[in-house]
C-alpha positions as a Markdown table, in Angstrom:
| # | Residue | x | y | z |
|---|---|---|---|---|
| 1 | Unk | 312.8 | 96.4 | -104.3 |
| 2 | Unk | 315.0 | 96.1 | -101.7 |
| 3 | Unk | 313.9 | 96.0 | -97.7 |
| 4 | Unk | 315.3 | 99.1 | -95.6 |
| 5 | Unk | 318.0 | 98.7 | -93.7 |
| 6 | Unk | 317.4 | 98.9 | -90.0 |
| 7 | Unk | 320.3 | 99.2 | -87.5 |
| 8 | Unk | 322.7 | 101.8 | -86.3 |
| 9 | Unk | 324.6 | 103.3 | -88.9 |
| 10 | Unk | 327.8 | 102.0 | -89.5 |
| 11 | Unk | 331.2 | 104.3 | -91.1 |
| 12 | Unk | 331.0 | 102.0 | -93.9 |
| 13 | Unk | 327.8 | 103.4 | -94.5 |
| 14 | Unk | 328.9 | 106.9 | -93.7 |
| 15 | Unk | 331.9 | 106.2 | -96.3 |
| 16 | Unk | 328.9 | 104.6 | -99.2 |
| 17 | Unk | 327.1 | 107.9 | -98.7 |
| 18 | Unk | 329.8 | 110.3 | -98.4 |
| 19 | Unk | 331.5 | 108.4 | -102.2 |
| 20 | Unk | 335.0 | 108.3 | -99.7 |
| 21 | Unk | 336.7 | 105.5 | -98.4 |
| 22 | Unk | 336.7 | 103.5 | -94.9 |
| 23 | Unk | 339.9 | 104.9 | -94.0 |
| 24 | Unk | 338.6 | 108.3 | -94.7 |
| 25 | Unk | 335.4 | 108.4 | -92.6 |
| 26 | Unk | 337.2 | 106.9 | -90.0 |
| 27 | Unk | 340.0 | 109.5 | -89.7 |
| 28 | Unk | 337.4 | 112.5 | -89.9 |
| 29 | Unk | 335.4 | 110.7 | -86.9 |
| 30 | Unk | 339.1 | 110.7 | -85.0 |
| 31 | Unk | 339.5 | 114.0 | -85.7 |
| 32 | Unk | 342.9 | 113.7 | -87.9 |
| 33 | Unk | 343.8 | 117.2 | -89.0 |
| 34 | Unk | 345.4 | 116.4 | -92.5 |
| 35 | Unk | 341.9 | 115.1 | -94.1 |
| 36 | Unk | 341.2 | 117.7 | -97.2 |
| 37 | Unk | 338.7 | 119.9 | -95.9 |
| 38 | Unk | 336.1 | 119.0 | -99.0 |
| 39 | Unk | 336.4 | 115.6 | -97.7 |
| 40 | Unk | 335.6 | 116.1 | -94.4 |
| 41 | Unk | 332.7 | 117.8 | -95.1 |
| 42 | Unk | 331.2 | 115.4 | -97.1 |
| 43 | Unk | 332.1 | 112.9 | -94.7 |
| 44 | Unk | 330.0 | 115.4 | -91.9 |
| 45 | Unk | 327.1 | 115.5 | -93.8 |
| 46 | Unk | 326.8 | 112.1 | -94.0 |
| 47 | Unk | 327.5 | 111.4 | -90.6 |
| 48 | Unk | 324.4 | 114.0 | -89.8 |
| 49 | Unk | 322.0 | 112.4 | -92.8 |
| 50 | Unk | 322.6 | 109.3 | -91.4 |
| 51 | Unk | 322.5 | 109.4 | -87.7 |
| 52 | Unk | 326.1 | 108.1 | -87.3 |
| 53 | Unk | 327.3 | 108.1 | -83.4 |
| 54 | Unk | 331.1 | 107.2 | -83.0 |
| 55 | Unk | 331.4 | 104.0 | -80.1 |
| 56 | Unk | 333.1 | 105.1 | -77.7 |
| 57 | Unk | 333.7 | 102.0 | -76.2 |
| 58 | Unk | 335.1 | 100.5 | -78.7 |
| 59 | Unk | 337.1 | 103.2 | -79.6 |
| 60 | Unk | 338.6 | 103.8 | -76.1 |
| 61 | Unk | 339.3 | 99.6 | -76.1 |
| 62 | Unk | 341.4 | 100.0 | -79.1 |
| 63 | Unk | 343.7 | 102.7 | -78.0 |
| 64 | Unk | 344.2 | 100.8 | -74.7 |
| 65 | Unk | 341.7 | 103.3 | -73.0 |
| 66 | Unk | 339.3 | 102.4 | -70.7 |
| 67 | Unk | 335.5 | 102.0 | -71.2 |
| 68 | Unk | 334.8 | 104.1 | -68.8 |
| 69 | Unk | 332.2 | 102.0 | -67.1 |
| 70 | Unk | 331.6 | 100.6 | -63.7 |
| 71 | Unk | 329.6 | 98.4 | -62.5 |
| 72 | Unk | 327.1 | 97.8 | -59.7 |
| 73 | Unk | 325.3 | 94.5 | -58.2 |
| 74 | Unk | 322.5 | 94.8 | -56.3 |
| 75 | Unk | 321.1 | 92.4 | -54.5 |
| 76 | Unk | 316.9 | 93.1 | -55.3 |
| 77 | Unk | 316.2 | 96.0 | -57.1 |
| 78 | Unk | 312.4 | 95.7 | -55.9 |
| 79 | Unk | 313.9 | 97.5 | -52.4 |
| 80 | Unk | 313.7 | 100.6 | -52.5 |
| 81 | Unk | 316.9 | 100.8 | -50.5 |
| 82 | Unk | 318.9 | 99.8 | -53.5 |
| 83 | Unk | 317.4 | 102.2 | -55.6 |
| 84 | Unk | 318.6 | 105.1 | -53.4 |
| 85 | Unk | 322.0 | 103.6 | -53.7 |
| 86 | Unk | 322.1 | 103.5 | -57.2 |
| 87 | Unk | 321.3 | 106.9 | -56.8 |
| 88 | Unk | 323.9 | 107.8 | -55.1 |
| 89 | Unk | 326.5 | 105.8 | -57.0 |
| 90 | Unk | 325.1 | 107.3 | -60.7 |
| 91 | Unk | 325.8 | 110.9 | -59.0 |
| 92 | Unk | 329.1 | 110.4 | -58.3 |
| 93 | Unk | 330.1 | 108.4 | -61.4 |
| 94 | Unk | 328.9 | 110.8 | -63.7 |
| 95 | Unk | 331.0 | 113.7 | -61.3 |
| 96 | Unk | 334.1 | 111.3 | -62.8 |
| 97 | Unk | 332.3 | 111.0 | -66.5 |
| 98 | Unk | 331.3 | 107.4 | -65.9 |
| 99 | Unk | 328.6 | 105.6 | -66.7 |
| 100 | Unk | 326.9 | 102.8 | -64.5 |
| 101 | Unk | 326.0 | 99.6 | -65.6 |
| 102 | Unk | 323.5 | 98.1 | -62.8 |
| 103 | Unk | 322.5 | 94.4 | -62.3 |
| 104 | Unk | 321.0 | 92.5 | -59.7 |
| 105 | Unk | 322.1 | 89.1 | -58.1 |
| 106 | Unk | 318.4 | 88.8 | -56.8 |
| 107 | Unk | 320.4 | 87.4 | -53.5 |
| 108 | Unk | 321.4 | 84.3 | -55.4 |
| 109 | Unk | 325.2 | 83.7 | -55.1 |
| 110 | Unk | 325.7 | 81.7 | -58.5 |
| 111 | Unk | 324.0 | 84.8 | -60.5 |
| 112 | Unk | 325.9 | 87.2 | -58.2 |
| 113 | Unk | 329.4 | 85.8 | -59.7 |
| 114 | Unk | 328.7 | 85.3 | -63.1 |
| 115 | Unk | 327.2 | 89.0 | -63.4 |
| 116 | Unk | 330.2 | 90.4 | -61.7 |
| 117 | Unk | 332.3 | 87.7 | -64.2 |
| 118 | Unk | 330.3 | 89.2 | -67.4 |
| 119 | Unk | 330.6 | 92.7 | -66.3 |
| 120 | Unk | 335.1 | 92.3 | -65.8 |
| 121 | Unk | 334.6 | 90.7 | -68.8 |
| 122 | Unk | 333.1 | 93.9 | -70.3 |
| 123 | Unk | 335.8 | 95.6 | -69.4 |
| 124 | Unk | 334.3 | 97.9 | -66.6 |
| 125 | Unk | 336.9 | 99.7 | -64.4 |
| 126 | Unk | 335.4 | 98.8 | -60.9 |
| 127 | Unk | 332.6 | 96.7 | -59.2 |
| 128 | Unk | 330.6 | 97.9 | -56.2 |
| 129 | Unk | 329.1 | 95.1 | -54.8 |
| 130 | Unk | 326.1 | 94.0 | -52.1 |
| 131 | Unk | 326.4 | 90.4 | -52.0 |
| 132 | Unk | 324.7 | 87.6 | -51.9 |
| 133 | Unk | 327.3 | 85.1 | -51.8 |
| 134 | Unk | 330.0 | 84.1 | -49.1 |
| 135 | Unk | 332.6 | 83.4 | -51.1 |
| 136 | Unk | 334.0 | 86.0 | -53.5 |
| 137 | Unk | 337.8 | 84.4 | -53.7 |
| 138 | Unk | 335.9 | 84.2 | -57.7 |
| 139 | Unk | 337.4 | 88.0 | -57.7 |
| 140 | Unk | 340.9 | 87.6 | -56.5 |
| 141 | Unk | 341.7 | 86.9 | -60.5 |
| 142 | Unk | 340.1 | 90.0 | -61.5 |
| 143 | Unk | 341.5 | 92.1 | -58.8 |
| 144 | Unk | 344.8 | 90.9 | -59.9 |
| 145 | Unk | 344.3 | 92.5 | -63.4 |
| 146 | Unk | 343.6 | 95.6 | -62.0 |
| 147 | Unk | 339.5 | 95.8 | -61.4 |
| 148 | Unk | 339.2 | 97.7 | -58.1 |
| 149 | Unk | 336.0 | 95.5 | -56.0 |
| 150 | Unk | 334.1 | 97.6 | -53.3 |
| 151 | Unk | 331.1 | 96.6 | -51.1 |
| 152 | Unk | 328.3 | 97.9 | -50.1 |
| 153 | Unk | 326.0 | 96.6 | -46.8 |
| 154 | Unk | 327.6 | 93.1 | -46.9 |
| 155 | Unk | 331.5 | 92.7 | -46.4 |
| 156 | Unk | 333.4 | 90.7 | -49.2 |
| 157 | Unk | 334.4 | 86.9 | -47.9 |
| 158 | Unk | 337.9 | 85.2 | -48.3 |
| 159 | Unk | 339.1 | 88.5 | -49.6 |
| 160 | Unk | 340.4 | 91.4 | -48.3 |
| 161 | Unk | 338.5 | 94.5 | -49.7 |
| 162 | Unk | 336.7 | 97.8 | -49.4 |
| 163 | Unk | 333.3 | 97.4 | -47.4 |
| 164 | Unk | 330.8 | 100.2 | -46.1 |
| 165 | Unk | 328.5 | 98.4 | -44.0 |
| 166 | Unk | 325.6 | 100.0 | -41.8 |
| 167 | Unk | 325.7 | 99.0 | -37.8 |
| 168 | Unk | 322.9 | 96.4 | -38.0 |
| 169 | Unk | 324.0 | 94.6 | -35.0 |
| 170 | Unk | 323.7 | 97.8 | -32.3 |
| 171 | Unk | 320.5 | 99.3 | -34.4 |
| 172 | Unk | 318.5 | 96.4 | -33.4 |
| 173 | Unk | 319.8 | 95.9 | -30.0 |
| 174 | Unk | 319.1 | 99.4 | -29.6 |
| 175 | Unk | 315.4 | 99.3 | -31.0 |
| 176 | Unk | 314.9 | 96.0 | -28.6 |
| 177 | Unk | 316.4 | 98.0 | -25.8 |
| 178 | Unk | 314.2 | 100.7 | -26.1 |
| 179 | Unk | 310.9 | 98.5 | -26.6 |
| 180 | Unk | 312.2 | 96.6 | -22.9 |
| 181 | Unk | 312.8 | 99.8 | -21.5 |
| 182 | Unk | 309.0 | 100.7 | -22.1 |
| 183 | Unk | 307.8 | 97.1 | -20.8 |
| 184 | Unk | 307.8 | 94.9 | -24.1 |
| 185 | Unk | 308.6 | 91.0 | -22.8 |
| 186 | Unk | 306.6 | 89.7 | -25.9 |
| 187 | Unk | 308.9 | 91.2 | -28.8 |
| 188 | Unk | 308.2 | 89.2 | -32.6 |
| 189 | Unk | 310.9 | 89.5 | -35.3 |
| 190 | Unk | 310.5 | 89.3 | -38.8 |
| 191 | Unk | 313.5 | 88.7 | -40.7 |
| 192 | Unk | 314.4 | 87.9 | -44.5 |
| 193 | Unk | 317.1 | 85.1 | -45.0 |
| 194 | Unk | 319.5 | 83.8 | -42.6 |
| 195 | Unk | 322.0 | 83.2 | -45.7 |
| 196 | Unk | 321.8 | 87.0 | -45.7 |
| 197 | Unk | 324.3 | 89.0 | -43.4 |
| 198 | Unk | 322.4 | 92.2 | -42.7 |
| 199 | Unk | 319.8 | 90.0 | -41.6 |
| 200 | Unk | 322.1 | 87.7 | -39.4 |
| 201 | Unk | 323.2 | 90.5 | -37.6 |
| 202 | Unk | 320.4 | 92.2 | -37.1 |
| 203 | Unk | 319.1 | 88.7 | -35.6 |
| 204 | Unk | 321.9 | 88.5 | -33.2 |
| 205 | Unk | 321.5 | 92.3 | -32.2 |
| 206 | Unk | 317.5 | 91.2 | -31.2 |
| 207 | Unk | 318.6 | 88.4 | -29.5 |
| 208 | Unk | 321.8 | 89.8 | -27.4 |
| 209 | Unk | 319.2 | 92.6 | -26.3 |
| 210 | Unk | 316.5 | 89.8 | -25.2 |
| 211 | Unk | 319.2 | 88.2 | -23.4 |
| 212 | Unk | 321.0 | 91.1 | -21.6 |
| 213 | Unk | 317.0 | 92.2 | -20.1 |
| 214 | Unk | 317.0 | 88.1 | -19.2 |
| 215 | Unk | 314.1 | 87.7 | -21.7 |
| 216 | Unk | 313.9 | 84.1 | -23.1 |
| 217 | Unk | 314.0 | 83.9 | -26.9 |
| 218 | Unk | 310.6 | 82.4 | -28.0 |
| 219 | Unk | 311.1 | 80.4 | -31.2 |
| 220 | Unk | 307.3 | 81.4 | -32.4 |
| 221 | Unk | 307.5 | 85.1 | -32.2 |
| 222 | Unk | 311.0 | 84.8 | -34.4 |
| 223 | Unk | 310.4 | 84.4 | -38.2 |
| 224 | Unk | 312.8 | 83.9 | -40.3 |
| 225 | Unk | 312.8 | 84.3 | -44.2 |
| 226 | Unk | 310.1 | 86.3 | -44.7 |
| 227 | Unk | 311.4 | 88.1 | -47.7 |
| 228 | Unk | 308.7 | 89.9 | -49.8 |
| 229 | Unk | 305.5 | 91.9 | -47.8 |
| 230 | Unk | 302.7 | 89.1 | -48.3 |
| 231 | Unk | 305.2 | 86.2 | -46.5 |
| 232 | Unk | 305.8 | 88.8 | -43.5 |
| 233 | Unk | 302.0 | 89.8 | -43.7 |
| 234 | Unk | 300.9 | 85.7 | -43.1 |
| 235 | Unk | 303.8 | 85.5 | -40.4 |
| 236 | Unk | 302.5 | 88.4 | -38.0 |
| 237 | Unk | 298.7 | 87.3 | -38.7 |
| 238 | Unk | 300.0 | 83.8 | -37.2 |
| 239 | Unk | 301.4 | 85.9 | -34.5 |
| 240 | Unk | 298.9 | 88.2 | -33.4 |
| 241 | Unk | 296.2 | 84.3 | -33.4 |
| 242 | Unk | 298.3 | 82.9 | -30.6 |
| 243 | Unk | 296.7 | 83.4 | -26.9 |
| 244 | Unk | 299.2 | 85.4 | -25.7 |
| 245 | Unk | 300.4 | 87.6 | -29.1 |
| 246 | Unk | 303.0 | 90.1 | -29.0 |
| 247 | Unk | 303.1 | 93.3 | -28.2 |
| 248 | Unk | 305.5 | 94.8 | -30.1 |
| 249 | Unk | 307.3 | 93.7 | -33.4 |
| 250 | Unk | 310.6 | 94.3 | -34.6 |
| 251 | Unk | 311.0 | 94.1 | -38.9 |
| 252 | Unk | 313.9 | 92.9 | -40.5 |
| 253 | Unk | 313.7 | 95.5 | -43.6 |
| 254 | Unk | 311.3 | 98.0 | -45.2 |
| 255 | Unk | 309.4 | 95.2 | -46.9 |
| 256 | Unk | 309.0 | 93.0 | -43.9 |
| 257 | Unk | 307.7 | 96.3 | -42.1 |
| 258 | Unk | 304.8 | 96.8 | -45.1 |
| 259 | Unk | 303.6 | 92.9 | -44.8 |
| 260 | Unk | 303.2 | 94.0 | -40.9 |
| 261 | Unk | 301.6 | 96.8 | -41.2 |
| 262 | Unk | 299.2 | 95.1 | -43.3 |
| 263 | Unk | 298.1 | 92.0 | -41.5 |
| 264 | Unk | 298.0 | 94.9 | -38.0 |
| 265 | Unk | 295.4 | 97.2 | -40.3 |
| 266 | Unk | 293.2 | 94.1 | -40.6 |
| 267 | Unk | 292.5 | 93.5 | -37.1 |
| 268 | Unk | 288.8 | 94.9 | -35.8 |
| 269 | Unk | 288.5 | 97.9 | -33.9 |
| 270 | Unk | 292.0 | 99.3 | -34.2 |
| 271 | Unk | 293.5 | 96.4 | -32.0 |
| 272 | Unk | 296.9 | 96.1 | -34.0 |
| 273 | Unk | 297.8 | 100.2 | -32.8 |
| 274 | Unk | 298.3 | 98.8 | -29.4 |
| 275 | Unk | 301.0 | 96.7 | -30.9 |
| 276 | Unk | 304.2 | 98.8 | -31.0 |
| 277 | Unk | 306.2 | 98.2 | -34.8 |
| 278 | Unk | 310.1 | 99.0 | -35.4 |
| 279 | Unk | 311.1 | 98.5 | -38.7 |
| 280 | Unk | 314.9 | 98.7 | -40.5 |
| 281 | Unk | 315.1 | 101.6 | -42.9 |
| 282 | Unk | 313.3 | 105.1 | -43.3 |
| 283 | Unk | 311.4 | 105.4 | -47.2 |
| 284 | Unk | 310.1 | 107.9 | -48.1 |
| 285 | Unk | 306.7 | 107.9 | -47.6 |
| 286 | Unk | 307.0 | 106.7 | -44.1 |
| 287 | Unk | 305.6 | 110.1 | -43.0 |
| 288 | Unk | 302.2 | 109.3 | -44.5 |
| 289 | Unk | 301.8 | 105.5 | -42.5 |
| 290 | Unk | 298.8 | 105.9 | -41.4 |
| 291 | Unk | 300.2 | 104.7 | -37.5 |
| 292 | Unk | 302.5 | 105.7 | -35.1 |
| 293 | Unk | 306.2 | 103.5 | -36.2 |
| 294 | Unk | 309.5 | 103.4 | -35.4 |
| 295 | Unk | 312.8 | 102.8 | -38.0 |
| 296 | Unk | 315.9 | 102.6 | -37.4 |
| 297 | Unk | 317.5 | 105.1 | -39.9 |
| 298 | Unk | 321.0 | 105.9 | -41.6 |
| 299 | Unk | 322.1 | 107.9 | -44.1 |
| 300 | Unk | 321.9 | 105.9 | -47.0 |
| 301 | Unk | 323.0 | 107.8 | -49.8 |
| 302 | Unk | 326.4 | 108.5 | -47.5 |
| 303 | Unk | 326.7 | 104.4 | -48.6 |
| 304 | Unk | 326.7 | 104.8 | -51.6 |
| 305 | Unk | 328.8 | 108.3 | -51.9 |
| 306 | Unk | 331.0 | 106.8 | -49.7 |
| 307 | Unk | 331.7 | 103.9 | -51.2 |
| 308 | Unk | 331.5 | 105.1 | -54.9 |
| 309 | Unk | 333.6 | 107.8 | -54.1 |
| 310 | Unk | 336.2 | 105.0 | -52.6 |
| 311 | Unk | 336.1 | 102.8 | -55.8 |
| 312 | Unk | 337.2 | 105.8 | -58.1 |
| 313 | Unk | 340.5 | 106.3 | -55.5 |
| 314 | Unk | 341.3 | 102.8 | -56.4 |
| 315 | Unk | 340.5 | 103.5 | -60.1 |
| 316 | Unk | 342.8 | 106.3 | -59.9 |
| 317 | Unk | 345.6 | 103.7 | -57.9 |
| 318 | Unk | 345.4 | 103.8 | -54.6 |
| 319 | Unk | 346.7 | 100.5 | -53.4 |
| 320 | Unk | 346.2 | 102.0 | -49.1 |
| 321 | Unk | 344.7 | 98.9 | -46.7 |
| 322 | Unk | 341.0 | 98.1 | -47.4 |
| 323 | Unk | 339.0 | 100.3 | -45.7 |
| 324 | Unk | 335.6 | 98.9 | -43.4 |
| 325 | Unk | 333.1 | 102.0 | -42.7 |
| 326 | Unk | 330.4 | 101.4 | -40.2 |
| 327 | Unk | 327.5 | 103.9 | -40.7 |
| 328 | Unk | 325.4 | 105.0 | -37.4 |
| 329 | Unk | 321.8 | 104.0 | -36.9 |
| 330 | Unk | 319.5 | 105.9 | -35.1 |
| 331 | Unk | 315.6 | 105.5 | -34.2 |
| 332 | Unk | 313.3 | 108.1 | -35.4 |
| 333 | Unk | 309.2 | 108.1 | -35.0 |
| 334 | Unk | 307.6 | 108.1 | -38.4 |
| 335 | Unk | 303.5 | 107.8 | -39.4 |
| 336 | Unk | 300.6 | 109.7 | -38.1 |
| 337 | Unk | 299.8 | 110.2 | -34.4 |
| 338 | Unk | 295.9 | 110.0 | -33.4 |
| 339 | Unk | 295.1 | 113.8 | -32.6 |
| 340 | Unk | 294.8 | 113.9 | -28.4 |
């Protein structure tokens, strides 16, 4: 006896079933008028018994179409930043009938190209980008054959092209301003990656602040590459053991900000409260910290939207100058005040 046969349903199985040809099935799927009606519906039934679902895809490829696809690189998916983009960028594909196809480049610049490579290769009608690399000249091919490329939180490098960035650079200084203004000399900072640009600039926004209130940088209160919540944790407990420990700390990102928070709850008798903590991005169960915080917060969902909403104008032809968006930060007081 012979096995089942597994798999998606095929129209030479609708055309076995059905007793009619290829030629046939595949004209009733098309929706050719001229098919004899008896056909046809022998040809539906099948197509119902069976399970049949036309590719679209395909289908659109051979007529010249489009597949109706774009596609979207992250850089770590585990952020819930990103995931709020995707969001974003889903809503307004869908509002165009697209579908997205998402990937991350888990901020390594060889995976970053050759995802973006295998999605232009799958024929997708636009990339939106955050990159990791700092070098996307890999593109200028692709553009060329008409595959829009827009980016998100990181510009594109070596090529001129669409970016909607967020104003890390005077959110920090801003947040460091503030925390001088209230009497903060002893400032840490825990950043991811230097290779990262968010991070760079968010750097250089601490340190122009420290500089402009004539506060010496001090290498051991700035920590660089702390990327996931236990390495930030283990670089503000080495902070907070050194004789004179800071009183305030600035994080680089969400996840730096919950490795803080962290190694602060584990000191005795409350003692990491009278640290002050600023961290980049609101989440969204930053009410419910159980401490007074600070973030620096944007709007972003008005990323993505923006940006998504840019790649379809150059999917519909727009050929205008790249455009470079800079969304506004602002600090807002999240977590939960000890009653007076």
């Amino acid at each position: 006896m012979a096995a089942p046969k597994t798999g998606r349903p095929t129209m030479i199985d609708v055309a076995a079933d059905a007793g009619v040809s290829l030629k046939t099935v595949s004209r009733v799927v098309n929706e050719v008028p001229t098919v004899d009606p008896s056909l046809a519906a022998r040809v539906r039934v099948s197509i119902a018994k069976l399970g049949f679902r036309r590719n679209e895809v395909a289908a659109s490829l051979r007529a010249g179409g489009e597949t109706r696809t774009i596609g979207l690189i992250t850089a770590d998916l585990s952020n819930a930043f990103y995931s709020t983009l995707s969001s974003e960028v889903a809503r307004i594909a869908r509002n165009h009938g697209f579908q997205v196809i998402i990937a991350s480049s888990e901020e390594d610049p060889e995976l970053e190209q050759a995802t973006a490579l295998d999605l232009c290769q799958r024929r997708v009608s636009g990339l939106i980008i955050i990159a990791a690399s700092d070098d996307h000249t890999y593109l200028t091919p692709e553009i060329e054959r008409g595959i829009p490329a827009v980016f998100i939180d990181r510009p594109a490098q070596g090529i001129e092209a669409d970016s909607f960035l967020i104003d890390n650079f005077g959110g920090t200084a801003d947040a460091v301003r503030r925390l001088v203004a209230k009497g903060h000399t002893r400032i840490g900072f825990v950043f991811d990656s230097n290779s990262i640009y968010t991070m760079r600039e968010r750097k250089r926004g601490a340190l122009h602040a420290l500089a402009e209130a004539g506060i010496a940088e001090e290498p051991e209160l700035l920590v660089i590459g702390s990327h996931a919540p236990p390495q930030a944790a283990e670089a503000v407990r080495t902070m907070v053991r050194r004789e004179e420990p800071p009183t305030a700390i600035v994080c680089g990102n969400n996840r730096s900000l919950i490795g803080a928070l962290v190694a602060l709850a584990e000191l005795p008798n409350n003692e990491g409260e009278a640290i002050e903590v600023i961290g980049f991005d609101d989440f969204e169960f930053s009410p419910l910290v159980p401490r007074p915080i600070s973030l620096i917060a944007y709007d972003t969902g008005a990323l993505g939207s923006l940006a998504a909403t840019r790649l379809f104008e150059r999917i519909h032809g727009d050929t205008s100058p790249a455009e470079h968006h800079f969304e506004e930060t602002t600090l807002i007081e999240r977590g939960r005040r000890s009653p007076a």
